[in-house]
PASEBA-1860 file (N, C-alpha, C; in nm, 3 decimals):
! residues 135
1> XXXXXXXX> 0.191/-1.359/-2.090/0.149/-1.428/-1.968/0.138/-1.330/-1.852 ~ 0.225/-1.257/-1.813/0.237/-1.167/-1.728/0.123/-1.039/-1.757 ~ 0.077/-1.020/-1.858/-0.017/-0.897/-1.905/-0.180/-0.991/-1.878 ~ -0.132/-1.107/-1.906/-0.281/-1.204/-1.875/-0.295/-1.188/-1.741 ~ -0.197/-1.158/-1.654/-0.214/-1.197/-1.506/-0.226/-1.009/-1.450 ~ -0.180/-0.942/-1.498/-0.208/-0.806/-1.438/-0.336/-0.793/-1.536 ~ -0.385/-0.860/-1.623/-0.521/-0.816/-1.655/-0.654/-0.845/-1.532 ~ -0.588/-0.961/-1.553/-0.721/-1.045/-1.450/-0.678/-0.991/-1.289
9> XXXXXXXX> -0.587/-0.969/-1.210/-0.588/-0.874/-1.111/-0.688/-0.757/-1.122 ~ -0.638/-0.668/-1.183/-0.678/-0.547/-1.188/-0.823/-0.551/-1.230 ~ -0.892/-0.657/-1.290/-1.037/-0.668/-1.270/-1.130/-0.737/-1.156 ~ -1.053/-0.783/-1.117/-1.086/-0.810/-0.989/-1.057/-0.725/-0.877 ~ -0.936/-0.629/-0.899/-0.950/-0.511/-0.844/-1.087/-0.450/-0.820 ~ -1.098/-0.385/-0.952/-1.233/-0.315/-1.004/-1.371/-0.415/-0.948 ~ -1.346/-0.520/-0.961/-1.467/-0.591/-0.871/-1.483/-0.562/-0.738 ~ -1.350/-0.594/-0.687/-1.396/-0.563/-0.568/-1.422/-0.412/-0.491
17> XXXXXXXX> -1.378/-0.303/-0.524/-1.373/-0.200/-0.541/-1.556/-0.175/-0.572 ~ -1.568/-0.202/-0.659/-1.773/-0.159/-0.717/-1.820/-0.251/-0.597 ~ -1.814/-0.320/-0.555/-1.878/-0.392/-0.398/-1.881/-0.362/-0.309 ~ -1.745/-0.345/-0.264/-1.737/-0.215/-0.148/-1.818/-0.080/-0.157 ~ -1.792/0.013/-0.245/-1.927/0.089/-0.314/-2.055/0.072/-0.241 ~ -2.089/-0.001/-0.313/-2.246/-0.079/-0.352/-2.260/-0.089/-0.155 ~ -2.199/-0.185/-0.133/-2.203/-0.188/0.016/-2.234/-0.040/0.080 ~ -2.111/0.049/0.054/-2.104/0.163/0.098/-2.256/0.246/0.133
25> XXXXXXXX> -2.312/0.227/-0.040/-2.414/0.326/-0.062/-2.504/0.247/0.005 ~ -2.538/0.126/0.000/-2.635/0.076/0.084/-2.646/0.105/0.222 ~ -2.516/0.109/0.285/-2.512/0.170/0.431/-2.519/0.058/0.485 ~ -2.419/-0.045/0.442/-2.345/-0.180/0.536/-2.257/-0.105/0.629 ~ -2.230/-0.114/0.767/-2.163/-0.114/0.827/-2.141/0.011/0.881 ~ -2.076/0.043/1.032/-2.118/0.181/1.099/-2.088/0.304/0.988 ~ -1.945/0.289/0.936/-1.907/0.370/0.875/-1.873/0.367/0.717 ~ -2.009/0.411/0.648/-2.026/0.366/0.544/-1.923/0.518/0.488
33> XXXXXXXX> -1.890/0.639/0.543/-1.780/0.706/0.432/-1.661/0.640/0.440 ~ -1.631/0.543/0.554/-1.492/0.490/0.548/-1.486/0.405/0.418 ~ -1.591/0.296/0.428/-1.625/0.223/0.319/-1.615/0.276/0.185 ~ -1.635/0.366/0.157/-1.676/0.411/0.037/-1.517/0.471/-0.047 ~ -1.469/0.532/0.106/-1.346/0.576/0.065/-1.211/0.451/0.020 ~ -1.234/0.349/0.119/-1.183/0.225/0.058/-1.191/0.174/-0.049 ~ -1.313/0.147/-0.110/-1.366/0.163/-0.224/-1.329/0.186/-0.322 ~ -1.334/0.374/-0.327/-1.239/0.394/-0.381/-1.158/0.385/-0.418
41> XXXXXXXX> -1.086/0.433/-0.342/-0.882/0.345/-0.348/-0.889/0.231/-0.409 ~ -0.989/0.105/-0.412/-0.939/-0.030/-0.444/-0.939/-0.006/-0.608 ~ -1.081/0.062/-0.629/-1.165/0.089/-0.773/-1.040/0.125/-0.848 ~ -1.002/0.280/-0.825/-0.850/0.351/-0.851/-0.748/0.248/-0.906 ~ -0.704/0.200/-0.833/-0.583/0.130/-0.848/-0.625/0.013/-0.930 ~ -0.722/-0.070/-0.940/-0.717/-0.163/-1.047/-0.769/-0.106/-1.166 ~ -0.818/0.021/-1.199/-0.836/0.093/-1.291/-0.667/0.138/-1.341 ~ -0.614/0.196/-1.257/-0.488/0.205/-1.337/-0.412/0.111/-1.354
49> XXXXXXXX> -0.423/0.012/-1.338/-0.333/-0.136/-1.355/-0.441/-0.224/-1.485 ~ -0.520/-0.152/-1.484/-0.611/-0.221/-1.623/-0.569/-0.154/-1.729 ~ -0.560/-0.001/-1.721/-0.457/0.033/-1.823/-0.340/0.048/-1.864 ~ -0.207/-0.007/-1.758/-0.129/-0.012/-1.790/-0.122/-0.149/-1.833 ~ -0.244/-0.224/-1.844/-0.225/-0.370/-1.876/-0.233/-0.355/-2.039 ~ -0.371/-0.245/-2.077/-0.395/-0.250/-2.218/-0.255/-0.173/-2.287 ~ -0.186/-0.077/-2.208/-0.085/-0.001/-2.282/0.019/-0.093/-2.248 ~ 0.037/-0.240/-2.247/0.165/-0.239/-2.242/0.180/-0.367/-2.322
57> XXXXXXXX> 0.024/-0.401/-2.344/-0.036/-0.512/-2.483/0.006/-0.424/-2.587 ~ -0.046/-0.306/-2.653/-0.055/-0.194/-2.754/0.078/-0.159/-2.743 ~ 0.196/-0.138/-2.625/0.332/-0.071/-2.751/0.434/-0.135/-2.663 ~ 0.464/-0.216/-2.722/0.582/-0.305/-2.695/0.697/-0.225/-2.641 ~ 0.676/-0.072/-2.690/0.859/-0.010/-2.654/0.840/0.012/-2.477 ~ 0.735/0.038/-2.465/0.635/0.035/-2.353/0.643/-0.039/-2.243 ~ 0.623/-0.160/-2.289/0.650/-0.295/-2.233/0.793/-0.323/-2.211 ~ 0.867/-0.297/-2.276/1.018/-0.362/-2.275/1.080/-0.250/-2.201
65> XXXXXXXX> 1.037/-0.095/-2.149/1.062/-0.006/-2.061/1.031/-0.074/-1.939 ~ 0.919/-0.148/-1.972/0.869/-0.154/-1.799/0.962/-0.282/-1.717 ~ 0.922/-0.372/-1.819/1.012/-0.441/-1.776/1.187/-0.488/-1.744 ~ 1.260/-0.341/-1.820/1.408/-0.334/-1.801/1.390/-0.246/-1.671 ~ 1.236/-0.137/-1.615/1.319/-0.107/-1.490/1.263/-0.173/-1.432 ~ 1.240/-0.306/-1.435/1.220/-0.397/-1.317/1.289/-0.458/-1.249 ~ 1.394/-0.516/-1.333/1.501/-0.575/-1.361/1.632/-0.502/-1.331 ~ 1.624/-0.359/-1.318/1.741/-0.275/-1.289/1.781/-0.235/-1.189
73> XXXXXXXX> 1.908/-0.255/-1.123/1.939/-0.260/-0.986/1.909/-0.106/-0.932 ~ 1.927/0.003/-1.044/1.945/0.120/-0.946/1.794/0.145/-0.941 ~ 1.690/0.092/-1.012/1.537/0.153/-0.931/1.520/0.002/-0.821 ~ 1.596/-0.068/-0.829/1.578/-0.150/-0.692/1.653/-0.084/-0.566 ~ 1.776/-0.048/-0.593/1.796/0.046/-0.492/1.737/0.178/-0.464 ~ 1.689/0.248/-0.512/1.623/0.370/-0.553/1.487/0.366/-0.414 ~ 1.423/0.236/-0.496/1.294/0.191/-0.425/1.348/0.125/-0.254 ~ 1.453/0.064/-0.246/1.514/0.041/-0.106/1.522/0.107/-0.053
81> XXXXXXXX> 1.569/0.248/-0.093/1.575/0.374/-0.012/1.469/0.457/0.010 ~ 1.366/0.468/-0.069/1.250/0.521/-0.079/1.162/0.464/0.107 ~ 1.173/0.302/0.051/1.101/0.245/0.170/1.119/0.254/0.299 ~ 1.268/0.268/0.274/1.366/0.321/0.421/1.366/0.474/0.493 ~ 1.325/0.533/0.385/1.266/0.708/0.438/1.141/0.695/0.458 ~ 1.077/0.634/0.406/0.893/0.628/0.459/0.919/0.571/0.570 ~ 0.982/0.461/0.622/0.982/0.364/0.710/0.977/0.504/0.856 ~ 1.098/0.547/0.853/1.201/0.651/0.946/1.087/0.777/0.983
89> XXXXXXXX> 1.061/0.759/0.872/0.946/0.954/0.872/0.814/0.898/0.973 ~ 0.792/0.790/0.913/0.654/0.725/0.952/0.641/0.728/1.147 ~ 0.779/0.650/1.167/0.788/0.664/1.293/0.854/0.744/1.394 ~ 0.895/0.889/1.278/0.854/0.977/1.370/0.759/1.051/1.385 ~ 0.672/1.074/1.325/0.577/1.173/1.301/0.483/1.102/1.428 ~ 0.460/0.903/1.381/0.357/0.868/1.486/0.395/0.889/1.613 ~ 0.535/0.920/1.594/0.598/0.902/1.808/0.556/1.081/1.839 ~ 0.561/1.121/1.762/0.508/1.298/1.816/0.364/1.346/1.811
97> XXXXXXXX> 0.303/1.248/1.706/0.167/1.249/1.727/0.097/1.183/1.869 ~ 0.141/1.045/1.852/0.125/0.955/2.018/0.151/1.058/2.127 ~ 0.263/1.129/2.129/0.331/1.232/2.262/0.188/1.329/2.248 ~ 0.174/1.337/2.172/0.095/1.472/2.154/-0.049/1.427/2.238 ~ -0.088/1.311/2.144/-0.234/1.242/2.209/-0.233/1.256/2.340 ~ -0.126/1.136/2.406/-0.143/1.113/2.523/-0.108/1.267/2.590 ~ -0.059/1.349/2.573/-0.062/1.496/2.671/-0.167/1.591/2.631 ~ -0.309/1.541/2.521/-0.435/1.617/2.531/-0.505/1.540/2.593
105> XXXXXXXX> -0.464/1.440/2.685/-0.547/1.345/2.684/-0.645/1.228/2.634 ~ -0.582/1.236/2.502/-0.678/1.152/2.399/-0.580/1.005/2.436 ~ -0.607/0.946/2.518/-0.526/0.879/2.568/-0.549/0.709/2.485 ~ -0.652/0.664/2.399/-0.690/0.556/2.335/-0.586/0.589/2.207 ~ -0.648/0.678/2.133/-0.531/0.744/2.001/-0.414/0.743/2.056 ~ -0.376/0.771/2.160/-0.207/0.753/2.199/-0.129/0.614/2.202 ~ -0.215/0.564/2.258/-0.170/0.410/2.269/-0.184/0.373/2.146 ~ -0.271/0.370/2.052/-0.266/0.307/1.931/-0.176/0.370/1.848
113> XXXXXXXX> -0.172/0.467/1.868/0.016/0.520/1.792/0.160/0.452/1.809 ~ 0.094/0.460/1.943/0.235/0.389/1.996/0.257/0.249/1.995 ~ 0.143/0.132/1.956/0.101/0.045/1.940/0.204/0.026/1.845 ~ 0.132/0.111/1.694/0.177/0.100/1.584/0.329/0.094/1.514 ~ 0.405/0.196/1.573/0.521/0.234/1.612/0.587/0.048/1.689 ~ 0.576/0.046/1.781/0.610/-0.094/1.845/0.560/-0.202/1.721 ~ 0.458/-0.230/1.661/0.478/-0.343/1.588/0.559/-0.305/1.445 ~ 0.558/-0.207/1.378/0.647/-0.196/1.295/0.794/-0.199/1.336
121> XXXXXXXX> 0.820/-0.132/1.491/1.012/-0.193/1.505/1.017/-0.338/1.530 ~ 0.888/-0.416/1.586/0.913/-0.512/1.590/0.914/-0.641/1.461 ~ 0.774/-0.597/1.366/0.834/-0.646/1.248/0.965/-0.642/1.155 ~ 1.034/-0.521/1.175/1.163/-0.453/1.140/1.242/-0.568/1.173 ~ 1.246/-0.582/1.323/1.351/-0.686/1.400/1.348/-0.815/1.324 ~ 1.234/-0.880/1.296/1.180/-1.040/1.306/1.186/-1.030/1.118 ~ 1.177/-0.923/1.021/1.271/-0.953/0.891/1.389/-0.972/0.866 ~ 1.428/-0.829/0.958/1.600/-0.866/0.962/1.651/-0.989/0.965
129> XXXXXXX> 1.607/-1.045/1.080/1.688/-1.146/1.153/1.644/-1.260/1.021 ~ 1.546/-1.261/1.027/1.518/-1.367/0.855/1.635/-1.365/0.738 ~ 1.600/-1.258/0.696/1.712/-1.193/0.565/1.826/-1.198/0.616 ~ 1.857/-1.187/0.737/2.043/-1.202/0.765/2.042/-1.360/0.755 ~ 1.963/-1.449/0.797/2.009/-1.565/0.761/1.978/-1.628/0.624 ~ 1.895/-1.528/0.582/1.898/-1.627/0.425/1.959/-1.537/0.334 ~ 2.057/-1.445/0.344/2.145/-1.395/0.259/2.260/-1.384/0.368
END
């Protein structure tokens, strides 16, 4: 059931991914390399989720790997911590990039750094406070 459902994702991945494309090359929209590069990425990723769909139909030892580290607390913590160093890095790099903008004067890119920065501490805040009350 679960291999039925990462099948049919990941082709619809790949659908949507060849559209974007197609769009791309046609030259929908101002920035058809952005497009294309999106595209990409979408194409990518349901391409590799189409084959980990067929390899995990084909070898069961495979399958029963994937699914014990799903299920296993230390790549759940592993991955908690992972998210928590991207989280930290993320907003510093944008707060020195923003500093940086706004003192070349690129003063639109600054604000939208700093934009960014502000809605991620503020999403930060408004999960917390969720998850502290429902655990």
């Amino acid at each position: 059931m679960k291999e039925n459902k990462l099948f049919k994702i990941s082709i619809a991945e790949i659908a949507i991914g060849v559209i974007i494309q197609i769009l791309a090359v046609i030259g929908i929209g101002d920035e058809s390399g952005i497009l294309s590069g999106v595209g990409s990425g979408i194409l990518a990723v349901g391409a590799v989720k189409l084959f980990r769909a067929f390899r995990m139909q084909s070898n069961p030892e495979y399958k029963k790997k994937i699914e014990t580290a799903a299920k296993d607390e230390r790549y759940a913590f592993i991955s908690m911590k992972a998210k928590e160093a991207a989280f930290g890095i993320y907003l510093m790099i944008a707060a020195v990039v923003s500093i940086i903008w706004m003192l070349t004067g690129n003063r639109e890119q600054g604000v939208l750094a700093s934009m960014s920065i502000c809605l991620l501490v503020f999403l930060y805040a408004v999960m917390f406070r969720i998850l502290a009350k429902k655990y």
